[in-house]
C-alpha positions as CSV (number, residue, x, y, z in Angstrom):
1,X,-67.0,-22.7,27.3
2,X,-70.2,-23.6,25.6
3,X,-70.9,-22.5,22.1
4,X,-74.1,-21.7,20.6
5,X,-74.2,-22.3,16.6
6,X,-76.4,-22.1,14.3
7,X,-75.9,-24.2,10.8
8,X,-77.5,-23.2,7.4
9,X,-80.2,-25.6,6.4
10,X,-79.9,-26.8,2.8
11,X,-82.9,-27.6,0.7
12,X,-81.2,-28.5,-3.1
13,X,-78.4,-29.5,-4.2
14,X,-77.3,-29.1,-8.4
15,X,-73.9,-30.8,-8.6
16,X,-71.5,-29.6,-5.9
17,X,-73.5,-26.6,-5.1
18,X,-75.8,-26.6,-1.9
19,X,-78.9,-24.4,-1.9
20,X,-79.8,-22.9,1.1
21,X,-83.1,-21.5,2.4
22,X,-81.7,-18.0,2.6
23,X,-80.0,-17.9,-0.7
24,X,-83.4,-19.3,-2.2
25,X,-85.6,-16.3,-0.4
26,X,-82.6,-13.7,-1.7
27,X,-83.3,-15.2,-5.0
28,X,-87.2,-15.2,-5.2
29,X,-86.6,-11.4,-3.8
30,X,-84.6,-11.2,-6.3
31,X,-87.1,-11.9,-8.6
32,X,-89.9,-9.9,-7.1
33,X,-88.2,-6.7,-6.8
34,X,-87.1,-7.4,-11.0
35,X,-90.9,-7.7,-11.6
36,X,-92.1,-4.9,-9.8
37,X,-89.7,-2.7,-11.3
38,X,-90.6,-3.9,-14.7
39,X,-94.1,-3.0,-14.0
40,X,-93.2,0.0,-12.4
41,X,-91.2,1.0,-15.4
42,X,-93.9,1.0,-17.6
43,X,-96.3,2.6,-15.7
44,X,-93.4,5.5,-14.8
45,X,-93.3,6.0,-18.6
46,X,-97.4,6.0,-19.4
47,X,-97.2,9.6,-19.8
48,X,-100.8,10.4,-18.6
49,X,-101.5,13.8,-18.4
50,X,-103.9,13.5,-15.9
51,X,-101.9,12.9,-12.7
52,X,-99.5,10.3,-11.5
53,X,-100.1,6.7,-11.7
54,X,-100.5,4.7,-8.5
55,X,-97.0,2.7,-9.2
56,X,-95.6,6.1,-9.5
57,X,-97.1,7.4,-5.8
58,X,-95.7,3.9,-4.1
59,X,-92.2,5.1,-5.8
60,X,-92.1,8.1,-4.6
61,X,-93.8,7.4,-1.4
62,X,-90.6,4.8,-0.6
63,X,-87.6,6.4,-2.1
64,X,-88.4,10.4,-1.6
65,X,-87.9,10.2,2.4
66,X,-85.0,7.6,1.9
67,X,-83.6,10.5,-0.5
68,X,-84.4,13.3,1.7
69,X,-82.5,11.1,4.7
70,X,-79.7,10.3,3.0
71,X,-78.9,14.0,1.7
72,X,-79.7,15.3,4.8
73,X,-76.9,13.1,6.7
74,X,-74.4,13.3,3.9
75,X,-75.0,17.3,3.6
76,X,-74.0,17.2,0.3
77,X,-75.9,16.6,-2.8
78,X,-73.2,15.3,-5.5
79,X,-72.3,12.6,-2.4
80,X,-75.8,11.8,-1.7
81,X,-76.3,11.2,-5.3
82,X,-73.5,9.0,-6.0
83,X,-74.5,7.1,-2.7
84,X,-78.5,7.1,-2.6
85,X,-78.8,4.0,-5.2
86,X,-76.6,1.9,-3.3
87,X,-78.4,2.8,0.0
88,X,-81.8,2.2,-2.2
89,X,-81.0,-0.6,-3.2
90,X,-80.0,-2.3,0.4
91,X,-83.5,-0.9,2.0
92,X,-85.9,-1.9,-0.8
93,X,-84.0,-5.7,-0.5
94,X,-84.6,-6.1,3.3
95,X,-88.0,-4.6,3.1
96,X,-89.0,-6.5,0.7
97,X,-87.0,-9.9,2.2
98,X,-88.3,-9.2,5.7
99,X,-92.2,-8.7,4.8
100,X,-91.7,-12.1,2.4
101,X,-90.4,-13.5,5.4
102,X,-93.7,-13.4,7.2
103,X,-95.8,-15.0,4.5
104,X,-96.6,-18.1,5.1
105,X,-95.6,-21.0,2.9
């Protein structure tokens, strides 16, 4: 029966521990979703009285219909809160993983 496989490519090594490409591009997502929400954070907290901020409209823009979805399925808002920042968390990762993906370099 023939077999198709696929083995993980390795790019460093530190000691025993291989590297992979997949666990690198997990880690620089890693990194840019820890940024962004840094960034985000201080913006969130500007206080302007004058409107939102534009980090403030992207949040909202990506986590208020992911919210509204995930109450809506789960029909019960105590659920949906103790669920939603898992389910956030998971969406926001492959987003951001999947459009890094396509960059080249």
């Amino acid at each position: 029966m023939l077999q198709i496989g696929l083995e993980q490519e390795y790019i460093a090594r530190i000691g025993n521990f291989l590297i992979s490409n997949s666990l690198f591009t997990a880690g620089i997502v890693t990194l840019v979703l820890i940024a962004c929400a840094c960034i985000a954070w201080t913006k969130l907290n500007d206080g302007n009285p004058f409107g939102k901020s534009k980090a403030q409209q992207v949040a909202e823009a990506i986590f208020e219909p992911l919210w509204n979805f995930v109450r809506g399925v789960l029909e019960n808002e105590k659920a949906a809160a103790a669920v939603f920042p898992f389910i956030a968390t998971f969406f926001v990762f492959i987003l951001v993983a999947n459009a890094i993906e396509i960059l080249p370099g």
